[in-house]
C-alpha positions as a printed NumPy array, in Angstrom:
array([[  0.   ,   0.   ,   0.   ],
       [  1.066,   2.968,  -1.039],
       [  0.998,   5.919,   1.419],
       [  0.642,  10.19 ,   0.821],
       [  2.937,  13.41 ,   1.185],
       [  0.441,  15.771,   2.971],
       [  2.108,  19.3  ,   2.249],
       [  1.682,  21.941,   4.172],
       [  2.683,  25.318,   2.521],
       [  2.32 ,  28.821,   4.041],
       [  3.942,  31.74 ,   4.93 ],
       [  6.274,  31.751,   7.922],
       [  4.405,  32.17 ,  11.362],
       [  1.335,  31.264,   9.049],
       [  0.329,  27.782,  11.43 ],
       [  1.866,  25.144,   9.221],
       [  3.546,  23.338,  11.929],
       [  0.382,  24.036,  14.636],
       [ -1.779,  22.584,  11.405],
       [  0.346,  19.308,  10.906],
       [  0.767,  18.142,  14.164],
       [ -3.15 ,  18.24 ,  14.713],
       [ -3.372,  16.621,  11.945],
       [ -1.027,  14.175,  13.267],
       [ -3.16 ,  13.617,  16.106],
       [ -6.233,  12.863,  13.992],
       [ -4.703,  10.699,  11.585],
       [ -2.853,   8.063,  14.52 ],
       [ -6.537,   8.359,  16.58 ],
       [ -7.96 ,   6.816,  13.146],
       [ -5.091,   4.266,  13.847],
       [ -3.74 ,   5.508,   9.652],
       [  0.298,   5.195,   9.726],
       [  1.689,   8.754,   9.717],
       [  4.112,  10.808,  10.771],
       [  5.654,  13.884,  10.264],
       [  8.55 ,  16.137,   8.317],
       [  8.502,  19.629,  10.002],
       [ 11.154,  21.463,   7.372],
       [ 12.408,  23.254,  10.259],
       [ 13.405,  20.096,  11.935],
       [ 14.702,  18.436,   8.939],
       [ 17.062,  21.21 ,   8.047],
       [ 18.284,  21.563,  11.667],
       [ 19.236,  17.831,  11.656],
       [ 21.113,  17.788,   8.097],
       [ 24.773,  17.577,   7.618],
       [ 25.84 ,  20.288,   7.313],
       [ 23.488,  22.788,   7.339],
       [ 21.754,  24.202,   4.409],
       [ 21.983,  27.456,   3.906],
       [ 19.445,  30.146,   2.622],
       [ 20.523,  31.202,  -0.724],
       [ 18.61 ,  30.061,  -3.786],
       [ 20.782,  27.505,  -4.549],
       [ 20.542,  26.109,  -0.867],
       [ 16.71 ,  26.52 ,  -0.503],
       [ 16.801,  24.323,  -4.001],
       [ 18.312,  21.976,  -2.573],
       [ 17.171,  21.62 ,   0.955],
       [ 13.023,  21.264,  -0.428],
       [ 14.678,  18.644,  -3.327],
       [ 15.922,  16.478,  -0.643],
       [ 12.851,  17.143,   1.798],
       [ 10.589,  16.092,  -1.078],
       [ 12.375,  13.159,  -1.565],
       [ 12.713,  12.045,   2.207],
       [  8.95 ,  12.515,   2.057],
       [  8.149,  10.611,  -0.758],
       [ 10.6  ,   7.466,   0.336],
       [  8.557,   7.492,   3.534],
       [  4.81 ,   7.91 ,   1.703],
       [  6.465,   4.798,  -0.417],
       [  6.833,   2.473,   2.358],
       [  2.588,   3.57 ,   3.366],
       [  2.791,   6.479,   6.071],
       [  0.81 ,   9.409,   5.314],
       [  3.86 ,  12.105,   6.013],
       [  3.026,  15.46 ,   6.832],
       [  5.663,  18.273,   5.602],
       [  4.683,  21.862,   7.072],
       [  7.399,  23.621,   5.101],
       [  7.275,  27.277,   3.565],
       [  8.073,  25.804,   0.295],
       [  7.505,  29.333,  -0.777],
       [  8.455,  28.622,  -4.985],
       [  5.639,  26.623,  -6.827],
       [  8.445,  24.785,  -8.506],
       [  9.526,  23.079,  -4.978],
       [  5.887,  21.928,  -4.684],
       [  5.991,  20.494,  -7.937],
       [  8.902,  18.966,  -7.531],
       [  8.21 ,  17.255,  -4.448],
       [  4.668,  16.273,  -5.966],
       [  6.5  ,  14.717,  -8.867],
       [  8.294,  12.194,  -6.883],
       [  5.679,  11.42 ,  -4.389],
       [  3.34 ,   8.237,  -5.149],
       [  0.246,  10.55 ,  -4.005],
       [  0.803,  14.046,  -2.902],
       [ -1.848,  16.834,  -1.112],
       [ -1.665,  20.335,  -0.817],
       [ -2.355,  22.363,   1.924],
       [ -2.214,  26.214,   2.13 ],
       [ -2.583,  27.795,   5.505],
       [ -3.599,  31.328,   3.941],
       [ -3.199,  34.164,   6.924],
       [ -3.001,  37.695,   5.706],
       [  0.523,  39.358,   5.919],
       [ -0.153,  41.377,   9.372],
       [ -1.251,  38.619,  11.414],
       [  1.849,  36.317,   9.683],
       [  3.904,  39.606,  10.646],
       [  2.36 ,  40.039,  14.523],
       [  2.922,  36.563,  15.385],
       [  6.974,  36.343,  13.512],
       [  7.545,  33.224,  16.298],
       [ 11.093,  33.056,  14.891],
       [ 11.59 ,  36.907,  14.693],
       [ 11.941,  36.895,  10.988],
       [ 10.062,  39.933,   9.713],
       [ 11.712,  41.819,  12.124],
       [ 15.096,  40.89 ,  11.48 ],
       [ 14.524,  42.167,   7.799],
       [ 12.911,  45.509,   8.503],
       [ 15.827,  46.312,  11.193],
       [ 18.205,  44.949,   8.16 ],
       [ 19.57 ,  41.728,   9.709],
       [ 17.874,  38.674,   7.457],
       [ 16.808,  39.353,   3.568],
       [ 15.253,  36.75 ,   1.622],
       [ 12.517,  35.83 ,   3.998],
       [  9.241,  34.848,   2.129],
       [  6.407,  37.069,   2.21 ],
       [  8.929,  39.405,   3.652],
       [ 11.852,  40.667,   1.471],
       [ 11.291,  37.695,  -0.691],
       [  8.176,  36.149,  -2.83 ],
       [  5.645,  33.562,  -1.784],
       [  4.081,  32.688,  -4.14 ],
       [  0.316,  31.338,  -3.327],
       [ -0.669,  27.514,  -4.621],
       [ -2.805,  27.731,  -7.64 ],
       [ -5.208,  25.258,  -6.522],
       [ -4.29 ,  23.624,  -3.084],
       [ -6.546,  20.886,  -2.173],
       [ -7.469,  21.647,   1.006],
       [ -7.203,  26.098,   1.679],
       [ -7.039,  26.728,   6.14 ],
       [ -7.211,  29.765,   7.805],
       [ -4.609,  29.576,  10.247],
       [ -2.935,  26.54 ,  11.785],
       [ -6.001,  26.29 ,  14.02 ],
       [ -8.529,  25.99 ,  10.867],
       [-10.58 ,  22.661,  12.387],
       [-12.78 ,  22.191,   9.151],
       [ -9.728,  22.231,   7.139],
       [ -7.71 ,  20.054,   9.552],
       [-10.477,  17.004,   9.229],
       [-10.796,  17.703,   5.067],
       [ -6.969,  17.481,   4.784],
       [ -7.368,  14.446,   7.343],
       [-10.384,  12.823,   5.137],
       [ -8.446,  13.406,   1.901],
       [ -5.15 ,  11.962,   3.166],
       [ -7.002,   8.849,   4.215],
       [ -8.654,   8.275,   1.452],
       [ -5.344,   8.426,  -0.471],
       [ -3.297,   5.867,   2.186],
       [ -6.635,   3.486,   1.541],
       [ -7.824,   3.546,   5.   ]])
């Protein structure tokens, strides 16, 4: 059986981490094999660390797509809250996933900007971060994500993205 790569795109601060670990919750209560990729995680374990430049953020979502689909091959359902903020990294990662979902946790730019949990929006205004998406740097929305929550918190979308993604592992 085949599993899914649940992705969970959004702006930083946006929820996608609050959004994929109730999801988590939801999916192991229905007793579906899951488990979860948070992007900041995966970067901070990698050796050695990826960077933020283009050429690094290529990489880093090529090999977080991948890790995601080898897992989704072997039947978890495997949650990624990641920015992901270029369509291409989506695509990518859908490309090499045997059944991918997309999730956009769409939160307008002040309330992404009043929580900044990591202090990223104001490390670019005071000048000490560029390239921070939906900051200094584009995020650019998903066309048509298959399951749209507002905020990390977003119940209804939480049990569609849950339905859909077991539906898709065959429970």
């Amino acid at each position: 059986m085949s599993g899914v790569v649940l992705w969970i795109t959004g702006k930083p601060s946006a929820g996608k981490s609050t959004f994929a670990r109730a999801a988590l919750r939801l999916l192991q209560t229905s007793k579906v094999p899951a488990c979860m990729l948070d992007g900041d995680e995966v970067r901070a374990a990698l050796r050695p660390p990826p960077g933020y430049d283009a050429a690094a953020r290529d990489a880093f979502y090529e090999t977080l797509g991948e890790l995601a689909a080898l897992l989704a091959r072997q039947g978890l359902c495997v949650l990624v809250p990641a920015t992901a903020s270029r369509a291409a990294f989506r695509e990518r990662a859908k490309q090499c996933a045997p059944a991918f979902l997309e999730v956009f946790v769409d939160v307008p730019q002040d309330e992404v900007e009043a929580r900044d949990s990591k202090g990223l929006y104001r490390a670019v205004r005071e000048g000490r971060a560029q390239g921070v998406p939906g900051a200094d740097a584009v995020f650019e929305t998903p066309a048509r994500p298959d399951v749209t929550a507002r905020g990390g918190k977003d119940e209804v979308a939480i049990a569609e993205a849950v339905a859909l993604a077991t539906q898709r592992c065959g429970g």
